[in-house]
Residue, then its C-alpha position, 0 to 999 in steps of 0.5 A: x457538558x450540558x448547560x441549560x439555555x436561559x430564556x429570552x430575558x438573559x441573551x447575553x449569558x445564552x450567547x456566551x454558553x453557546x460560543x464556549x461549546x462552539x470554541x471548545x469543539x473548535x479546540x479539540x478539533x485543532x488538537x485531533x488535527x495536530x496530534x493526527x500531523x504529528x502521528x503522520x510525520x512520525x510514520x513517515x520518518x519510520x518509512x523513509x528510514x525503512x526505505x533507506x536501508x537495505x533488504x536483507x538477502x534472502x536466506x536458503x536452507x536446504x534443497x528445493x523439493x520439485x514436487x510440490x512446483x507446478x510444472x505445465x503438461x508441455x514441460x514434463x514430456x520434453x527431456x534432453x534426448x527429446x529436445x536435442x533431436x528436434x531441428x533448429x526452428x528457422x525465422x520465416x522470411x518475408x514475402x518480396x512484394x512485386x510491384 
């Protein structure tokens, strides 16, 4: 909407133009403000009553296939012969300063 601005000879009808575009602006503000409250508090419904409901377990079907798992380099050289001849590793003790 574009209205044409009078002249100096009638002020008060370009006063009132100019404060009817700016009460209109006002207005549709306060509704993209309401309309944004309300789409908000709708999502937040929506979440709260996500949150308060369970996860469904997840749901196995069939076998893993280890060959697509990353094993490290280390992990692969080590069986169970390897690892039940190995000696059990010890703690370190703390040296006893002398005073």
């Amino acid at each position: 909407m574009t209205y044409p601005i009078p002249g100096n000879d009638d002020a008060v009808k370009s006063i009132r133009i100019i404060v009817e575009t700016i009460v209109a602006a006002i207005q549709s503000g306060l509704a993209q403000r309401d309309s944004r409250r309300v789409q908000r508090g709708a999502e937040a419904k929506a979440a709260a009553q996500a949150a308060s409901e369970p996860a469904p377990p997840p749901v196995v079907t069939g076998e893993i296939d280890l060959s697509k798992i990353d094993i490290p380099i280390d992990l692969v050289a080590l069986d169970a012969d390897t690892l039940a001849k190995r000696k059990p590793v010890r703690p370190r003790k703390t040296p006893v300063k002398a005073e």
